[in-house]
N, C-alpha and C positions, 0 to 999 in steps of 0.2 A: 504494500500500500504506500502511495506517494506520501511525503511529509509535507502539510502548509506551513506555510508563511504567511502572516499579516507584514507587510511594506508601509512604513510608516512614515510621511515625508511631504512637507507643506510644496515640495515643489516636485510640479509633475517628472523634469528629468531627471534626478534622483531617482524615484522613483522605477522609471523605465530602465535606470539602468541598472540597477541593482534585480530587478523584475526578471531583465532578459537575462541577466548572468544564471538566476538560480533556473528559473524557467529551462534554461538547455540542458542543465544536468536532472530533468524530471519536477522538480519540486511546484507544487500546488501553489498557484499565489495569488494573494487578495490584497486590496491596497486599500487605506485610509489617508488619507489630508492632513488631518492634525490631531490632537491630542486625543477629543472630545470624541472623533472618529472614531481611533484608538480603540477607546474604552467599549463603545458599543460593538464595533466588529468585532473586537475579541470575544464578547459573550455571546454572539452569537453565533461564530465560527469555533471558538476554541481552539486556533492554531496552535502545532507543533514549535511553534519560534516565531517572535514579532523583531524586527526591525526597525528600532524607533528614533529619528530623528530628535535631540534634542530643545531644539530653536524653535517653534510654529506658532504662529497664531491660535487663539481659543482655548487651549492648556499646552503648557509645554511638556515637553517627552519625558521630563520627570515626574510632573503630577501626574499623567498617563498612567505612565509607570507604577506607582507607587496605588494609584486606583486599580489597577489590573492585577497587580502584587497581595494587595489590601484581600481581593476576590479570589483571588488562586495564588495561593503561595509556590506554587507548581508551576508557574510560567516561567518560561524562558525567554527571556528576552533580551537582545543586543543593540546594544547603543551604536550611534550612527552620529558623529562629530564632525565640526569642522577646527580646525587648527586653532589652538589655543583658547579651548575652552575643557586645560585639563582639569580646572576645580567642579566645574559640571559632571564630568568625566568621573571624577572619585566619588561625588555625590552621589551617582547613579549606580555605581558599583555597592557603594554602601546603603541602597537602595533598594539592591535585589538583583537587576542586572548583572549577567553572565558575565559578559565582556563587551568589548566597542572596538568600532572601526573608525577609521580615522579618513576625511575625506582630503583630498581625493583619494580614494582606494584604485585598488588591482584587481583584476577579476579574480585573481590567484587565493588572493590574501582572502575577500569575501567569500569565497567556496570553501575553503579551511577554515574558518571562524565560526561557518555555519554550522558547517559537520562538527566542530569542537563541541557548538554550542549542545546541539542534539545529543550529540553522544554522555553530553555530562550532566549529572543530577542536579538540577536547581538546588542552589541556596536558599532555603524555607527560613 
């Protein structure tokens, strides 16, 4: 059975690109805009792994976070940064969050981080 991803990310090329990276290696994907998205798709999809942008309009990827976390201590979810916002960074780890990627990323490094993420037991 394919593993989803929620894709989380106030701007649509982000998105797409992170989208088509997992997308060719099989994996199921569904996308939200922003935080608030976030939160609803997740309970109504229950993804294997979200992908969340930190930075967005309407909640940012840490309240997300920490709401989706709050619901399912069982989620996995990986941060998605851009340069220099490593104190957001450490927040979201001590948050709940897996791990994070760092933009601009490599298709390399996102296909590895994902599988990392999958493969390892959330921090409850």
């Amino acid at each position: 059975m394919s593993k989803t991803v929620l894709v989380v990310d106030d701007a649509a090329f982000m998105r797409m690109m992170i989208r088509d990276i997992l997308a060719k290696e099989g994996y199921v994907i569904h996308e939200a805009v922003n935080g608030r998205d976030a939160v609803e798709k997740y309970a109504e999809i229950h993804p294997d792994l979200v992908t969340m942008d930190i930075t967005m309009p309407e909640m940012s990827g840490l309240d997300a976070l920490r709401k989706i976390r709050g619901t399912d201590p069982s989620a996995r979810v990986l941060i998605v940064s851009a340069m220099g916002q490593q104190r957001m960074i450490v927040e979201a780890l001590e948050s709940g969050a897996m791990d994070f990627l760092v933009k601009p990323f490599q298709p390399t490094k996102v296909l590895e981080t994902v599988k990392k993420c999958l493969q390892s037991t959330p921090r409850c």
